[in-house]
C-alpha positions as CSV (number, residue, x, y, z in Angstrom):
1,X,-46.9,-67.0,28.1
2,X,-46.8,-64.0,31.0
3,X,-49.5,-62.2,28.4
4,X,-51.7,-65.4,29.2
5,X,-50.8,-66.1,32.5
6,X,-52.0,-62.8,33.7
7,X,-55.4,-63.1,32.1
8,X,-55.8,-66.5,33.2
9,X,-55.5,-64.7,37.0
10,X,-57.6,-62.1,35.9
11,X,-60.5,-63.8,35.1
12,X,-60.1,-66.4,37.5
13,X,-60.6,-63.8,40.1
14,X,-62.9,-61.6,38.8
15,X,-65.2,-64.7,37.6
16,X,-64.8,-66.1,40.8
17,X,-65.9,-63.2,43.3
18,X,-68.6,-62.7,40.8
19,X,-70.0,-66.2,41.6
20,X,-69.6,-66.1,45.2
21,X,-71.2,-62.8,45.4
22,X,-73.8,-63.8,42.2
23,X,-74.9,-67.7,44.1
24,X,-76.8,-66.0,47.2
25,X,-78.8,-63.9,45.0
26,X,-79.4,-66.7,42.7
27,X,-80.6,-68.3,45.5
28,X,-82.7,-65.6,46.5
29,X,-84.4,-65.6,43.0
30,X,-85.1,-69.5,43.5
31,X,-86.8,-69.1,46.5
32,X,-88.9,-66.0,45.0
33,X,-90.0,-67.6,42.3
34,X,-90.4,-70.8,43.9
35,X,-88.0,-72.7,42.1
36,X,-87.5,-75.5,44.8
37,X,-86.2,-79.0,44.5
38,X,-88.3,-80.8,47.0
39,X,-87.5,-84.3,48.5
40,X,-88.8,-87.9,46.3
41,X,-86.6,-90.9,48.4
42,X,-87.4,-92.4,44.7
43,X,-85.3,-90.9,42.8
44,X,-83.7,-88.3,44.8
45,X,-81.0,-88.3,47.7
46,X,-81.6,-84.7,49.6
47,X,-83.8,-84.2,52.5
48,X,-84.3,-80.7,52.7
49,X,-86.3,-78.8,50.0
50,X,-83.4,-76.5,48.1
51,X,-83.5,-73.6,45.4
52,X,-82.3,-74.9,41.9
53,X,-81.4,-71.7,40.4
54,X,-77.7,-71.7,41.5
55,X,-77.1,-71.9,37.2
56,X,-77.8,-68.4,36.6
57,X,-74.7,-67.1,38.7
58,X,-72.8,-69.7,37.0
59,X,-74.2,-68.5,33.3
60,X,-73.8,-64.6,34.5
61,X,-70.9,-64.6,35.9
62,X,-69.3,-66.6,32.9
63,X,-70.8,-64.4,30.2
64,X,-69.7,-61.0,31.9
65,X,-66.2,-62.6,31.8
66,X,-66.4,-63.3,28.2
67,X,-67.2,-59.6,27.8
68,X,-63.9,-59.1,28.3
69,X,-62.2,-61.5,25.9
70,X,-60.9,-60.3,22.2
71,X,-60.4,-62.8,19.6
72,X,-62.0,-65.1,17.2
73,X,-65.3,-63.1,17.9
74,X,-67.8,-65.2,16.1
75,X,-66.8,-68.3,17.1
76,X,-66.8,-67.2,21.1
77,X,-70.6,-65.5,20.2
78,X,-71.9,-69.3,18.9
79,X,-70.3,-70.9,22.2
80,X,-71.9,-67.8,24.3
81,X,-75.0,-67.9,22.1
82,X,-75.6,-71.7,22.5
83,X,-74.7,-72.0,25.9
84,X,-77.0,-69.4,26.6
85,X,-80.1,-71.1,24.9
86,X,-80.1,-74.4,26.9
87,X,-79.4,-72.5,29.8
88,X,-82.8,-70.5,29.3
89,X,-84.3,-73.8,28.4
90,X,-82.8,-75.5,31.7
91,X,-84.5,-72.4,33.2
92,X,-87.4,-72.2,31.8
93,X,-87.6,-76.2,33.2
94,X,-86.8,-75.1,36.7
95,X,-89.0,-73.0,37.0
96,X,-92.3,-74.6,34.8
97,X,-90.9,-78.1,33.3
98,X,-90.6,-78.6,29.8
99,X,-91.0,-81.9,27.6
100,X,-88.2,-83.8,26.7
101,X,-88.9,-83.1,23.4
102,X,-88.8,-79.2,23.5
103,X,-85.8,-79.7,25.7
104,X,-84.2,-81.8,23.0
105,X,-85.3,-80.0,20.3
106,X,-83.4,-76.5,22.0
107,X,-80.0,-78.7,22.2
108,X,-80.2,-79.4,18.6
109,X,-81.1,-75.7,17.4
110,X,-78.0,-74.5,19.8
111,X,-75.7,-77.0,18.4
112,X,-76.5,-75.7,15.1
113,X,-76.1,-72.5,16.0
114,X,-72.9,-73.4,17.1
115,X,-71.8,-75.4,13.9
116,X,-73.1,-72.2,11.9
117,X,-70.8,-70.1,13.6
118,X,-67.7,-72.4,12.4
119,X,-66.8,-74.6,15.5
120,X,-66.9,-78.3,14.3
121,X,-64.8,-81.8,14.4
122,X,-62.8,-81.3,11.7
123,X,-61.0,-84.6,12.0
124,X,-62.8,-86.4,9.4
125,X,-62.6,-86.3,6.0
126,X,-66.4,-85.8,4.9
127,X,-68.0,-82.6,5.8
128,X,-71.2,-84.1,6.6
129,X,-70.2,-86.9,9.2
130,X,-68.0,-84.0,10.7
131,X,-70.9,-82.3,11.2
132,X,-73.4,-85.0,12.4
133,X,-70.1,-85.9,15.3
134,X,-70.7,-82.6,16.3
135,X,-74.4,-82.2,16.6
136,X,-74.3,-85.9,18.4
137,X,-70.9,-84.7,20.7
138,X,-72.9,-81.4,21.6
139,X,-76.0,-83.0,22.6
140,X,-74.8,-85.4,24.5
141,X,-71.9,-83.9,26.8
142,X,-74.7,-81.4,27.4
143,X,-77.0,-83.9,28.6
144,X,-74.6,-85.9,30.6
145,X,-73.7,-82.9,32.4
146,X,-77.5,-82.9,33.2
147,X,-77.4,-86.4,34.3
148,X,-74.1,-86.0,36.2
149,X,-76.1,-83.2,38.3
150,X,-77.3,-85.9,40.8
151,X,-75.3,-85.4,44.3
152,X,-74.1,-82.1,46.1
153,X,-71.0,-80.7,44.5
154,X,-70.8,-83.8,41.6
155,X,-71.3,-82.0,38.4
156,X,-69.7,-78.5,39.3
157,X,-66.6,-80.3,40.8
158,X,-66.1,-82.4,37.7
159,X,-66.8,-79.3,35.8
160,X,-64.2,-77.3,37.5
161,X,-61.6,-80.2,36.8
162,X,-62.1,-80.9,33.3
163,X,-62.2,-76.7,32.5
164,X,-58.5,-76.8,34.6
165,X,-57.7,-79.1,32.0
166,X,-58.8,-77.9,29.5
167,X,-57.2,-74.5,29.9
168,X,-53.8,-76.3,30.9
169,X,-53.8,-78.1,27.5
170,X,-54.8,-74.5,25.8
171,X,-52.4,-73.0,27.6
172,X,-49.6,-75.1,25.8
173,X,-50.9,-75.1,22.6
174,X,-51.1,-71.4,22.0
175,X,-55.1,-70.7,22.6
176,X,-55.6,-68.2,24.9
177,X,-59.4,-67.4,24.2
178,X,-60.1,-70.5,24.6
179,X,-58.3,-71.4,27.3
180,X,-59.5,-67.8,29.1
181,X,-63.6,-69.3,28.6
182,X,-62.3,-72.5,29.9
183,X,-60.5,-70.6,33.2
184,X,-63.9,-68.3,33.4
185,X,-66.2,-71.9,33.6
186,X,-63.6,-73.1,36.3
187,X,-64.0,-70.3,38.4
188,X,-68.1,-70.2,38.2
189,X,-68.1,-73.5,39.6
190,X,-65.6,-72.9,42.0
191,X,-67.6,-69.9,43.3
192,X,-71.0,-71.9,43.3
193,X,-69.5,-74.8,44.8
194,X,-68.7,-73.1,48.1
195,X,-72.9,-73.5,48.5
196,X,-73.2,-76.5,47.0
197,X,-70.8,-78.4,48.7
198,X,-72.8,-81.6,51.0
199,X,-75.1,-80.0,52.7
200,X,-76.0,-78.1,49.5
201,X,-78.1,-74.6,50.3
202,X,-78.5,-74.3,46.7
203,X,-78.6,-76.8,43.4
204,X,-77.1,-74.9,39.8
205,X,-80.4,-76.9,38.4
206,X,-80.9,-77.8,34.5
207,X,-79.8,-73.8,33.6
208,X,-76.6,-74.3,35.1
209,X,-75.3,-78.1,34.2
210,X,-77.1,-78.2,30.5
211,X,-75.2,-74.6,30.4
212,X,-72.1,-76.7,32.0
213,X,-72.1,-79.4,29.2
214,X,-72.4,-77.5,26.2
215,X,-69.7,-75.1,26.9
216,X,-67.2,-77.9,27.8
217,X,-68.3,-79.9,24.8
218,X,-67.8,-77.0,22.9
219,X,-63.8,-76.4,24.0
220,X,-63.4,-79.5,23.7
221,X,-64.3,-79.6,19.8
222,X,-62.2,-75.9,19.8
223,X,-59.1,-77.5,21.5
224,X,-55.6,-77.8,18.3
225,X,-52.7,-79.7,18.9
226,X,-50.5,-78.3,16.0
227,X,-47.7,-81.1,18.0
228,X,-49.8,-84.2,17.3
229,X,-51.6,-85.9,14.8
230,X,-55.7,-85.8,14.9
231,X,-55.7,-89.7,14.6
232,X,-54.5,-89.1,18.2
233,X,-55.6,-86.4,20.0
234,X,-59.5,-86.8,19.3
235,X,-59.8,-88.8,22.5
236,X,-58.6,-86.2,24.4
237,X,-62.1,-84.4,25.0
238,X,-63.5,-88.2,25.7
239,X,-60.9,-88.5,28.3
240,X,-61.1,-85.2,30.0
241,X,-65.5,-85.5,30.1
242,X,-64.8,-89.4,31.0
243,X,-66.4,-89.3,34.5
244,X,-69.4,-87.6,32.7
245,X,-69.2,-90.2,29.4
246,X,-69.0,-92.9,31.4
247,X,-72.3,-92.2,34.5
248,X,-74.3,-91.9,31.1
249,X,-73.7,-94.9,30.0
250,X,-73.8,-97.0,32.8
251,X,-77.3,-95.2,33.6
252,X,-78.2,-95.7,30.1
253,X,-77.2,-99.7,29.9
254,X,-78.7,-100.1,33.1
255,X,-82.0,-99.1,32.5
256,X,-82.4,-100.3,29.0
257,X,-81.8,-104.2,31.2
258,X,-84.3,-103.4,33.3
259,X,-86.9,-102.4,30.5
260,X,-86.8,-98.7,31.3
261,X,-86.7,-95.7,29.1
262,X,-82.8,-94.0,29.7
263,X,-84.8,-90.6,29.2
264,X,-87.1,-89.8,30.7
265,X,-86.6,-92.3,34.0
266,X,-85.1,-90.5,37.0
267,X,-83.7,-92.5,39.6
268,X,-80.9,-93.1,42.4
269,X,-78.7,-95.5,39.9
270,X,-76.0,-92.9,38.9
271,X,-71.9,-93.8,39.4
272,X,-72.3,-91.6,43.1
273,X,-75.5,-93.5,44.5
274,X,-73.9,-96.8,43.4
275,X,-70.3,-95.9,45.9
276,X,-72.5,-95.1,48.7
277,X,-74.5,-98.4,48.1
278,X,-71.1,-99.9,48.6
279,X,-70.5,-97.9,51.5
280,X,-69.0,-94.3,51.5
281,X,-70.6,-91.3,52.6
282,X,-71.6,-89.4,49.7
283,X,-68.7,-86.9,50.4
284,X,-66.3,-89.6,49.7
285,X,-68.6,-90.9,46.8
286,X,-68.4,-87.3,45.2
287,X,-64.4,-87.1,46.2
288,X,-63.7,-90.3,44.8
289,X,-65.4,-89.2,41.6
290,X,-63.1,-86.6,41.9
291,X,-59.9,-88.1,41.7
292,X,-61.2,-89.9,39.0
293,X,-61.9,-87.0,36.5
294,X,-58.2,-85.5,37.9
295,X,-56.2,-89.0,36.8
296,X,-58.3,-88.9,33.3
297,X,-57.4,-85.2,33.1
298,X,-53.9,-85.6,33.6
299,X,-53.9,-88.8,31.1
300,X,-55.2,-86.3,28.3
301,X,-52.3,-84.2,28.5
302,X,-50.1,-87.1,28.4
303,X,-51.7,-88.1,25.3
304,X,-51.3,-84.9,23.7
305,X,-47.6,-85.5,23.1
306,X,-47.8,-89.1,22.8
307,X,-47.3,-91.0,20.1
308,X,-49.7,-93.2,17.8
309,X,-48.9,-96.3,20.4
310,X,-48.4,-94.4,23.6
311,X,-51.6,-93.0,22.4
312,X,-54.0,-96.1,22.1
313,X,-52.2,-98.0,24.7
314,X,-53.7,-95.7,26.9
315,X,-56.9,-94.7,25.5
316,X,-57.6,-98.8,25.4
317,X,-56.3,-99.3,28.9
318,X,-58.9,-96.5,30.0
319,X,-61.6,-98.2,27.4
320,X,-60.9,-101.8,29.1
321,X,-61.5,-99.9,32.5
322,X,-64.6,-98.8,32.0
323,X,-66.3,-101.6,30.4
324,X,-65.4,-103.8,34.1
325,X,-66.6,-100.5,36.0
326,X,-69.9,-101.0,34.0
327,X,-69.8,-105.0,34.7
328,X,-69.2,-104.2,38.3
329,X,-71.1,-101.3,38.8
330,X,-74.2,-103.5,37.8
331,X,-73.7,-106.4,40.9
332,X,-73.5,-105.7,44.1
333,X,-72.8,-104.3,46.9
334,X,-73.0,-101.0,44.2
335,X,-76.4,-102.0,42.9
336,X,-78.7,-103.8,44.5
337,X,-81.6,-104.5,42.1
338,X,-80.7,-107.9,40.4
């Protein structure tokens, strides 16, 4: 436990000087190469045109971390390699916009990657649906990291809380590796949020939250509970990434009732527009969010020692919860559109 302790410090601050140091320059590049999020009242909520490159400090500084860390090699390599392949595709959308399609298409071939290398859901008892869980779970915390990306400091403070998490839980259980990448990821967006904290001088843009996504969703498949039972400890990712889970699908029901495609429709109707709709600042929209992922987060770890009841008591008192946030969320004074 000392071992882990100390390389849980470690990285934490060598990952996060590398990030405060690496954001400027990222910044830098955005501006070079013109990679600037410009103002649209329509669908976005900043003023002032801002660099969307803020990612690649997040993906460098991560990656030279991982450098560092021994272990299950392979494994690590499919998270790194993955991770690293929607990043470039976020990137490569900064910079030039791709289709949905191509973008899509990327997620897929990196999940597979990833499932190639030997990380899946391995809590069913056919190989093939195990599989297709992953591919969907991959693919979709990725993208709702994406989506999540929508205020000042939103998706790399609920990135920074679900990796504490997540290296807490790993802590206990025994899985230092993991729990090191998970440490390394909280310290990235630590680093990067001290820039994009409201007023925001720099966004992390599609290379840094698709980045984000998969490598959460990707510890969250790797976390073991040797203390538990898997008929009770897969809703432990869903819990952790429930902020996340949870603005996807309200965006996703929403628009599908107003006759929208949930794609490719942008627009100010996430969880974080919807509180300030109601009336806090979008500091307190963001910090409310906040608390949120921190009580989910801290209801995970309960549930890794509960038992089978404890369990689903709470995963359906959480389930119950967010079905009347997305019945309330849809009336006002959080959405105005009838």
């Amino acid at each position: 436990m000392i071992l882990d302790l100390t390389t849980y410090l470690l990285v934490f601050s060598g990952v996060l000087v590398l990030a405060v140091i690496g954001t400027p320059l990222a910044r830098r590049l955005g501006l070079r190469l013109d990679a600037i999020d410009h103002p649209d009242p329509s669908r976005k909520v900043h003023t002032v045109p801002t660099p969307r490159m803020g990612g690649i400090a997040i993906l460098v500084s991560t990656l030279i971390a991982a450098i560092f860390l021994h272990g299950a090699f392979r494994e690590l390599s499919g998270i790194l390699v993955g991770a690293t392949l929607v990043s470039t595709l976020g990137f490569w959308d900064d910079r030039f916009h791709l289709s949905a399609g191509v973008k899509l298409a990327g997620q897929i071939l990196a999940a597979a990657l990833l499932v190639a290398s030997g990380v899946t859901i391995r809590s069913l008892r056919i190989e093939a649906l195990n599989v297709s869980a992953t591919l969907i779970w991959l693919v979709g915390i990725t993208n709702a990291m994406n989506l999540l990306d929508n205020m000042d400091g939103l998706s790399a403070g609920i990135a920074a809380i679900a990796a504490a998490h997540f290296a807490i839980m790993c802590a206990f259980s025994g899985q230092y590796l993991v729990g090191a990448l998970s440490v390394a990821v909280m310290a990235a967006c630590i680093g990067f949020l001290i820039y994009n904290w409201n007023p925001a001088t720099i966004f992390m843009g599609d290379s840094g939250s698709l980045f984000l996504g998969f490598v959460l969703a990707s510890v969250g498949i790797k976390l073991r509970f040797p203390a538990n039972v898997p008929f009770v400890t897969w809703m432990i990712p869903l819990l952790v990434l429930g902020v996340p889970i949870f603005d996807t699908t309200l965006v996703t029901v929403s628009r599908l009732r107003r006759g929208l495609n949930p794609l490719t429709t942008p627009g100010t109707d996430h969880s974080s527009h919807r509180l300030t709709y109601a009336g806090l600042s979008r500091r307190e929209a963001v910090f409310l969010l906040y608390i949120v992922a921190f009580v989910l987060g801290l209801l995970a770890i309960y549930v890794t020692q509960a038992s089978i009841l404890e369990g689903y008591l709470v995963g359906g008192a959480v389930a119950l919860i967010g079905l009347i946030g997305l019945w309330r969320f849809e009336r006002l004074p959080f959405w105005p559109a009838r």
